[in-house]
C-alpha positions in Angstrom: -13.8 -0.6 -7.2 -10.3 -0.8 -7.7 -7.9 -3.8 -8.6 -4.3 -3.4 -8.9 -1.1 -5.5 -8.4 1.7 -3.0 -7.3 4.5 -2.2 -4.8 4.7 -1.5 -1.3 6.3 2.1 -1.2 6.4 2.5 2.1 3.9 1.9 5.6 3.4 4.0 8.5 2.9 2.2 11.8 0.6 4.4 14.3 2.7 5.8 16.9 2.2 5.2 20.9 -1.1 6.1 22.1 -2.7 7.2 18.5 -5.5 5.1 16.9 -4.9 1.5 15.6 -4.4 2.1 11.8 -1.7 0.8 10.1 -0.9 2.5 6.2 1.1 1.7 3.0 1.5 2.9 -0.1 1.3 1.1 -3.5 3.1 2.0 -6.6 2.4 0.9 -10.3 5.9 1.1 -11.3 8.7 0.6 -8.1 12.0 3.0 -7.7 14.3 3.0 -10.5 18.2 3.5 -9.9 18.7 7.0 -8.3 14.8 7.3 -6.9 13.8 7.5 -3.9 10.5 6.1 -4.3 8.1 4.3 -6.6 6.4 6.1 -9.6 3.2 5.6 -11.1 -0.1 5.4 -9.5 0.0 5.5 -5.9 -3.2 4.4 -3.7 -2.9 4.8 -0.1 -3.7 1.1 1.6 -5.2 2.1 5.1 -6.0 -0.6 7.7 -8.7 0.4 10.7 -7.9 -1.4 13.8 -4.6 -2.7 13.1 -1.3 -1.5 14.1 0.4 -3.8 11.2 -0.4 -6.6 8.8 2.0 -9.6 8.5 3.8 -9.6 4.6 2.9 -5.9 4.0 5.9 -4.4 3.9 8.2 -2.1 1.6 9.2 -3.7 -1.5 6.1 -6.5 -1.4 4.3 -6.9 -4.4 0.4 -7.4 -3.4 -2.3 -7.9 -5.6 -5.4 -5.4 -3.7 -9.3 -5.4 -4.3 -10.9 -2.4 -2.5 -13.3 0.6 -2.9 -11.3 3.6 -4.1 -12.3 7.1 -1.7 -10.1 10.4 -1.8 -9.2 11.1 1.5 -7.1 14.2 2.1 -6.6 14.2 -1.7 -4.7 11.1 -1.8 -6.5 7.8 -3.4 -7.2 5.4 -0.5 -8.3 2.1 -0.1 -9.9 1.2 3.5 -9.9 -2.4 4.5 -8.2 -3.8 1.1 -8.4 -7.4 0.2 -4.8 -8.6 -1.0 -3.0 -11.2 -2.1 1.2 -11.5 -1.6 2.5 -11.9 -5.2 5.8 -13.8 -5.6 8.8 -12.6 -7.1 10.3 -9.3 -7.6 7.9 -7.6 -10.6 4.5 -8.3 -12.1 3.5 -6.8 -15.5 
């Protein structure tokens, strides 16, 4: 079981005609001047049978509940639980 609040990275919308499943990914610690992208631990965030979730976009702070499974070698959480957290950064 996992439970983390971080930020969303980035999401990847499923493209015309492929499956309905929508993806983010979370990171501990968000990009710091001059990176590209977050740092820390990143957990994939992989929704079956939706081609995108309202609030979940890059730079959203979620709080997520989920099973952890390693798919392609990449943490992942199918079907996460979250919450929207408020406000730019939560320790």
């Amino acid at each position: 079981m996992v439970r983390r609040d971080g930020m969303v990275d980035n999401v990847r919308r499923p493209g015309r005609g492929a499956p309905a499943r929508f993806a983010a990914d979370l990171v501990t610690q968000p990009a710091g001047p001059g990176q590209v992208s977050g740092t820390g631990e990143r957990i994939r965030l992989v929704w079956i049978g939706q081609r995108s979730v309202p609030g979940i976009e890059p730079g959203r702070w979620l709080h997520v509940e989920g099973f952890r499974a390693d798919h392609d070698g990449v943490p992942t959480v199918f079907n996460p639980r979250y919450e929207l957290l408020a406000g730019a950064h939560h320790d």
